[in-house]
C-alpha positions as CSV (number, residue, x, y, z in Angstrom):
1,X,0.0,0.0,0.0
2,X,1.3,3.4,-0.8
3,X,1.5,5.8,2.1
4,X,-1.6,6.9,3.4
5,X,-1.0,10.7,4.5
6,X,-3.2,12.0,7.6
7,X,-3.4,15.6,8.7
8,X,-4.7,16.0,12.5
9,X,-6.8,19.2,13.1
10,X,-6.9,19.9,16.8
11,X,-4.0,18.4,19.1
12,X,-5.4,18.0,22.2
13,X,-5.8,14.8,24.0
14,X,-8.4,13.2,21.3
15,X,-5.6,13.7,19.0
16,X,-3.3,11.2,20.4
17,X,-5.4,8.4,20.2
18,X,-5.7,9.1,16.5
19,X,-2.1,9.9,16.1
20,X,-1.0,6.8,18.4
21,X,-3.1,4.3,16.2
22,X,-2.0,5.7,13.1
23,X,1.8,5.1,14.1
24,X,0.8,1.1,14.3
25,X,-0.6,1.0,11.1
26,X,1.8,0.1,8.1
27,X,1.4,2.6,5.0
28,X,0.0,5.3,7.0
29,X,1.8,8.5,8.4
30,X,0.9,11.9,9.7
31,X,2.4,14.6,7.2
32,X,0.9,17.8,9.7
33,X,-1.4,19.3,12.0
34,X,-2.7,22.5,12.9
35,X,-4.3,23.8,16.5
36,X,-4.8,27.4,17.6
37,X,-3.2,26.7,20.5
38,X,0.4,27.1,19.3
39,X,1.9,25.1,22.5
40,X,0.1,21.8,22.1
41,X,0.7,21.8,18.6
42,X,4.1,22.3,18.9
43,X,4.3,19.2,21.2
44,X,1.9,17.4,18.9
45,X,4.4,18.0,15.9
46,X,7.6,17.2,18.1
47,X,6.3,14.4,19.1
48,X,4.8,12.8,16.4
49,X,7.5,14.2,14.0
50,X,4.9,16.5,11.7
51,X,4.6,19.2,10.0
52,X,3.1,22.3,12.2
53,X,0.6,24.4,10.0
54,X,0.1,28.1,10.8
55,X,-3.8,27.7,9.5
56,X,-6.6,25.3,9.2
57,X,-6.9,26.5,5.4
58,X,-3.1,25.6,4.9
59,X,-4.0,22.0,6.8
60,X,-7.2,21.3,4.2
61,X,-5.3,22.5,1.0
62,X,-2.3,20.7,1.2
63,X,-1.9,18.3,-1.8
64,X,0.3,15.8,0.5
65,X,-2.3,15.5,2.9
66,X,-5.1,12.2,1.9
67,X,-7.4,12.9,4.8
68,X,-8.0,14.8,8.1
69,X,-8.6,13.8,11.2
70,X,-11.2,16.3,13.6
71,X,-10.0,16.0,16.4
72,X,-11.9,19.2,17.6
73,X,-14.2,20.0,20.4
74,X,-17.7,18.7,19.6
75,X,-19.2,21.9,18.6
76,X,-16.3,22.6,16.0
77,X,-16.5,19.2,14.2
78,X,-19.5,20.5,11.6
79,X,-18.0,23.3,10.5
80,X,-14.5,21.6,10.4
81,X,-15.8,18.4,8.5
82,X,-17.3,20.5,5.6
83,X,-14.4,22.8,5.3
84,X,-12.3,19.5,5.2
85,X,-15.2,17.8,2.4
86,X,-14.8,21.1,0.7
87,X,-11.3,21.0,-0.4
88,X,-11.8,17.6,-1.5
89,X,-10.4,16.1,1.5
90,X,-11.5,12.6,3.6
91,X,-12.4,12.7,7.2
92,X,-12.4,10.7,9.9
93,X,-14.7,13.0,12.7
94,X,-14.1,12.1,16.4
95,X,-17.8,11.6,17.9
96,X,-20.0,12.8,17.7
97,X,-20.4,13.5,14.0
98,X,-21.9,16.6,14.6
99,X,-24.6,18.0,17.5
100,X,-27.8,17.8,15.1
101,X,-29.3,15.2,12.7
102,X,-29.4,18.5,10.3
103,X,-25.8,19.0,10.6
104,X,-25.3,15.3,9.9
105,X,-27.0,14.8,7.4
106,X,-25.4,17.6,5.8
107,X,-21.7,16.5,5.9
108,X,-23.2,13.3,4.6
109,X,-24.2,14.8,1.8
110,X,-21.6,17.3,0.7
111,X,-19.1,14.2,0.8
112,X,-21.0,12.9,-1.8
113,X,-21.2,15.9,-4.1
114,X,-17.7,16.0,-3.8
115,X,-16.9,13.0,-4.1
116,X,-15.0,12.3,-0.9
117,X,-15.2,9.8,2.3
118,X,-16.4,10.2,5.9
119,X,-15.9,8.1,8.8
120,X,-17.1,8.8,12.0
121,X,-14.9,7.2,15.1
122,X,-17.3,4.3,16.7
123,X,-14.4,2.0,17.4
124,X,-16.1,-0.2,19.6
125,X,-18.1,-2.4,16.7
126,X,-14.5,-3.1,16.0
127,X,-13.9,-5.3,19.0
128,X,-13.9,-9.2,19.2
129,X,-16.6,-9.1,21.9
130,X,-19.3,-6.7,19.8
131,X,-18.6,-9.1,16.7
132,X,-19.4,-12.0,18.9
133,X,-22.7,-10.6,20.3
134,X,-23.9,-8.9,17.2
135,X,-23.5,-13.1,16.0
136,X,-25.1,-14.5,18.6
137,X,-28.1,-11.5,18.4
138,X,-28.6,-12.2,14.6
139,X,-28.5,-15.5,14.7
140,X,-31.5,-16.0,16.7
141,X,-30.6,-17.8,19.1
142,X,-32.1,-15.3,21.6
143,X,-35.7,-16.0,20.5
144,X,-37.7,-12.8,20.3
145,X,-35.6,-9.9,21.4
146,X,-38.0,-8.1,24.1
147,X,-35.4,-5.6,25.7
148,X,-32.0,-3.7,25.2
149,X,-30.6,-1.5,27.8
150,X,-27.5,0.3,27.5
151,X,-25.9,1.3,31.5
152,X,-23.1,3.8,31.5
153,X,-23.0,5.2,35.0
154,X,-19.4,7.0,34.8
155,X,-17.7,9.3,37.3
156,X,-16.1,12.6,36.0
157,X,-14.6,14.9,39.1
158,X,-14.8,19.1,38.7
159,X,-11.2,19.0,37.5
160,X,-12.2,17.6,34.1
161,X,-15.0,20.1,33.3
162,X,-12.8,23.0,34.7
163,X,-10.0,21.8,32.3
164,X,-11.8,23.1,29.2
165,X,-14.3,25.9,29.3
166,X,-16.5,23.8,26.3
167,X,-17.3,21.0,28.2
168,X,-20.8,20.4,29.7
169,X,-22.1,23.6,27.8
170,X,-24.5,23.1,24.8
171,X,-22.9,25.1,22.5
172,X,-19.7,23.1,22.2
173,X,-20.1,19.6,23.9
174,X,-23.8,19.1,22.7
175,X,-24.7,17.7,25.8
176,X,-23.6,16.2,28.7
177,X,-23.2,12.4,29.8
178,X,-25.4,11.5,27.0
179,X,-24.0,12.8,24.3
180,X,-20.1,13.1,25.5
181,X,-19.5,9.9,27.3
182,X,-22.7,7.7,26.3
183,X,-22.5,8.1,22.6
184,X,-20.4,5.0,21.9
185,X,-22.8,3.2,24.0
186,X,-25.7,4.4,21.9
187,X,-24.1,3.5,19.1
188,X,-23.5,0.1,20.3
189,X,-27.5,-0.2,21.4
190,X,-29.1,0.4,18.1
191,X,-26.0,-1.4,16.3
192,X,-27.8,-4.3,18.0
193,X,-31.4,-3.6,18.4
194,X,-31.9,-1.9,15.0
195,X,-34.2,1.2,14.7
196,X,-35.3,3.1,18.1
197,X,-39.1,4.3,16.9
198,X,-39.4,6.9,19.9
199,X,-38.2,7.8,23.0
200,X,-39.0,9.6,26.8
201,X,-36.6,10.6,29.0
202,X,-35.6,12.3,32.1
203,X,-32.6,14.6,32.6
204,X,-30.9,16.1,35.4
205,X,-28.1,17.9,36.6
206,X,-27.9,16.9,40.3
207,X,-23.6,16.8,41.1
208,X,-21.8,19.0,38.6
209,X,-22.0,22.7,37.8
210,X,-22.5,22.5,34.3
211,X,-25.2,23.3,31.9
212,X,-25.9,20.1,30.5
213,X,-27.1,16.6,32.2
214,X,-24.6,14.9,34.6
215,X,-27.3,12.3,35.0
216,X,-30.1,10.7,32.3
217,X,-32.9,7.9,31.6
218,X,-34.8,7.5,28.3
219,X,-37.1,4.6,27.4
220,X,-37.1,3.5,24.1
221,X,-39.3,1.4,21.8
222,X,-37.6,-0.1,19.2
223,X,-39.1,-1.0,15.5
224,X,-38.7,-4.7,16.6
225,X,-41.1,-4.2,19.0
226,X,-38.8,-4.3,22.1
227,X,-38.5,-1.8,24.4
228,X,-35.3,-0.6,26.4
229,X,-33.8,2.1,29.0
230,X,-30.4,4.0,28.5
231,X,-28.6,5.5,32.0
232,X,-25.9,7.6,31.4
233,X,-24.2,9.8,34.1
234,X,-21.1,11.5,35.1
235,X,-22.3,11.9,38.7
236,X,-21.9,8.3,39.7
237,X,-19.0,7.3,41.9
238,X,-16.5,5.5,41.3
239,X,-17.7,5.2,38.0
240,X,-18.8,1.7,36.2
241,X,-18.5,0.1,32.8
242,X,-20.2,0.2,30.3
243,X,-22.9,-2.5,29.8
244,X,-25.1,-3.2,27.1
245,X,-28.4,-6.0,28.3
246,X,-30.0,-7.9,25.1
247,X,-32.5,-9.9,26.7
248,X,-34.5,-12.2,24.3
249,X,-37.5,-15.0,25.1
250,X,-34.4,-17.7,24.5
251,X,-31.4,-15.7,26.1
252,X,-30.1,-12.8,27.3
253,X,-26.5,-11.5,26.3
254,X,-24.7,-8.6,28.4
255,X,-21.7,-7.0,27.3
256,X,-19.7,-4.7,29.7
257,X,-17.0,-2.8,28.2
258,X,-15.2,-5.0,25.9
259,X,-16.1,-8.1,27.7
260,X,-19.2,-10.7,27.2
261,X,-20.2,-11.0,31.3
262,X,-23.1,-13.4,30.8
263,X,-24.0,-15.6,27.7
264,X,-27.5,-17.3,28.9
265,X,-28.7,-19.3,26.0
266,X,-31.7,-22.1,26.3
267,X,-30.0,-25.1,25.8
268,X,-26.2,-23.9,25.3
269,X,-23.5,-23.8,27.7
270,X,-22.2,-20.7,29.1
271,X,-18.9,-20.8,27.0
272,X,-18.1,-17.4,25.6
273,X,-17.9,-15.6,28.4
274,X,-14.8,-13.6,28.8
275,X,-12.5,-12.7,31.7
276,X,-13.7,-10.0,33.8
277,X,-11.4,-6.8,33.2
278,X,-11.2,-3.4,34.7
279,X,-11.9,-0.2,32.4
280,X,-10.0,3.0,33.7
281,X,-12.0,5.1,31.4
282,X,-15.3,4.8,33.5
283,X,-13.8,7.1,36.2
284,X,-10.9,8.7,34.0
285,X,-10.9,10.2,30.1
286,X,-7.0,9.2,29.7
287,X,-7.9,5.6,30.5
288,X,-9.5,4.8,27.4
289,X,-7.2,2.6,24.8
290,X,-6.4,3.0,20.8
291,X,-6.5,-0.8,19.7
292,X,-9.7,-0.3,18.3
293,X,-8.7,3.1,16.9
294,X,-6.1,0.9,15.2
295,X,-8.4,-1.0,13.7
296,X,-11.2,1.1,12.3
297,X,-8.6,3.4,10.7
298,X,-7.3,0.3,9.0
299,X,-10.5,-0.4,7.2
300,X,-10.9,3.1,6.5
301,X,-7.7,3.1,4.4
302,X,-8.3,0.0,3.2
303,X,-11.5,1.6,1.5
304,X,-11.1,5.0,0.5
305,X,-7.6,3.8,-1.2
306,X,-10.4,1.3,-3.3
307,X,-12.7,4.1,-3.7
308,X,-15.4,2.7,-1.3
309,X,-17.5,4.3,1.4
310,X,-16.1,3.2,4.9
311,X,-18.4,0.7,7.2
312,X,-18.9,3.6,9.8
313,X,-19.6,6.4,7.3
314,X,-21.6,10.1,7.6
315,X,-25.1,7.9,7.8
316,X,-23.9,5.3,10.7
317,X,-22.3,8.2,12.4
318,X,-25.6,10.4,12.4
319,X,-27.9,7.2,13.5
320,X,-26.4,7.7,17.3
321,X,-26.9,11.6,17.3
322,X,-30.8,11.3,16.4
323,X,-31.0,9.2,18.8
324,X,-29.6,11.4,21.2
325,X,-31.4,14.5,20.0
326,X,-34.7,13.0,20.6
327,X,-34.0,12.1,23.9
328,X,-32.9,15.1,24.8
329,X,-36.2,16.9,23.3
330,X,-38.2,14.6,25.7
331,X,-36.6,15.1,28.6
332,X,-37.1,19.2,27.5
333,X,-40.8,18.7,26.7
334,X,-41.4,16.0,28.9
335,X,-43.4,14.3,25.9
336,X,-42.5,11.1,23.9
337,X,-41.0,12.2,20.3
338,X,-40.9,9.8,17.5
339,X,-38.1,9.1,15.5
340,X,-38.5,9.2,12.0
């Protein structure tokens, strides 16, 4: 494979999962990067041995760059991602895509009027474990799924939302617990229930002084005709993984973190469970890990460079966020919204 030239816009810590994975890849490099902060994209560059850009607009137009990686706060990655799509550039978008299904939904299609490739970091349908449940779920062997519930009661102290002024506000994070630290978990939900049909919800802020939710719960009906809850809090100490319960009228499957905890099939042995392991990044945002990084930027390369879409593209990546923005308009109007 020829090499595979990323550009990294934004260089804070985000970025060095991105750049970290891309290191461990074979054919890939990172040619430059650019961050208005001029210290952590000095460090960025030293470290990583790239080329420091004085703008964005020198970042998107360079002809030795393939694609760029948004490595923004939340509320920057629209406006980045179709600057990026408008030079003619691929993206990979750290989550969420964007803060609205509108937003989405137009990055998705300005990459195809210009003929360019999203992807839209959900790293976790990479791993052995999500493969393995998404099997057993589509296989049937669960009977008739009746519930799915996604559990993400994480702890964030006061130091991490006074490290950054954008975080728990609207404008910039979108959201709070929900849509910052429960998105992959959303993801992961409707990757294995299909279509959520409509939602109610209650939101609160009850530890932290931010604007946005420190603590959630939605109910969801799903197209299948299953129903389901999703918790997600920053307010919950020590913090917990994350677990996602698929409970069918054969079996129920639950998935916490990267590890199958129970495997209850009618008439099957208990064999695929996996040894229990502790997750740092329920209580810390450094503790998460970039195998799976690793591995989704793989198959994007592998795809753009044979001029197809990516698995997790501008449409996968947008499925989450309405799902998160019709939560949160229930819990504003305190009525059940349907999805479309």
């Amino acid at each position: 494979m020829d090499d595979f030239r990323f550009g990294i816009w934004g260089c804070g810590l985000i970025s060095t999962f991105h750049a970290d994975a891309i290191k461990q890849i074979e054919g890939a490099s990172i040619y430059g990067a650019f961050d208005l902060n001029e210290e952590s994209k000095d460090k960025f560059c030293e470290k990583y041995d790239a080329k420091s850009y004085a703008s964005s607009d020198e970042l998107v137009a360079s002809k030795n760059i393939d694609a760029v990686c948004v490595c923004l706060p939340s509320g920057l990655h629209y406006n980045a991602a179709m600057t990026c799509i408008r030079n003619r550039k691929h993206v990979v978008i750290e989550k969420p895509i964007a803060l609205s299904s509108e937003q989405a939904e137009n990055i998705a299609q300005e990459a195809k009027e210009n003929g360019v490739f999203v992807s839209v970091i959900s790293q976790l349908r990479y791993s052995d474990a999500v493969n393995k449940v998404k099997h057993i779920i589509d296989s049937g062997k669960l009977g008739t799924i009746t519930l799915g519930n996604a559990i993400m009661k994480y702890w964030r102290g006061p130091e991490y939302y006074a490290s950054s002024t954008w975080r728990g506000t609207w404008e910039m994070d979108g959201g709070g617990a929900l849509m910052n630290q429960g998105i992959h978990g959303v993801d992961l939900l409707q990757y294995f229930m299909g279509k959520v049909v409509s939602v109610s919800a209650y939101s609160k802020t009850l530890v932290h002084n931010i604007q946005t939710e420190d603590t959630l719960t939605a109910i969801l009906e799903y197209e299948n005709g299953a129903v389901g809850t999703i918790q997600a809090t920053t307010s919950v100490s020590p913090g917990y993984g994350r677990r996602i319960e698929i409970c069918g009228s054969k079996g129920t499957v639950v998935l916490c973190e990267d590890t199958i905890e129970t495997c209850d099939i009618e008439g099957e042995n208990n064999t695929v469970c996996d040894e229990k392991q502790d997750f740092a990044s329920a209580s810390r945002v450094d503790g998460i890990d970039c195998s799976l990084h690793v591995a989704q930027l793989k198959d994007f390369i592998k795809t753009v460079s044979s001029g197809q879409s990516p698995w997790i593209d501008a449409c996968e990546g947008k499925k989450s966020v309405d799902i998160i923005c019709a939560i949160y308009k229930a819990a504003q109007t305190g009525k059940r919204v349907y999805l479309k």
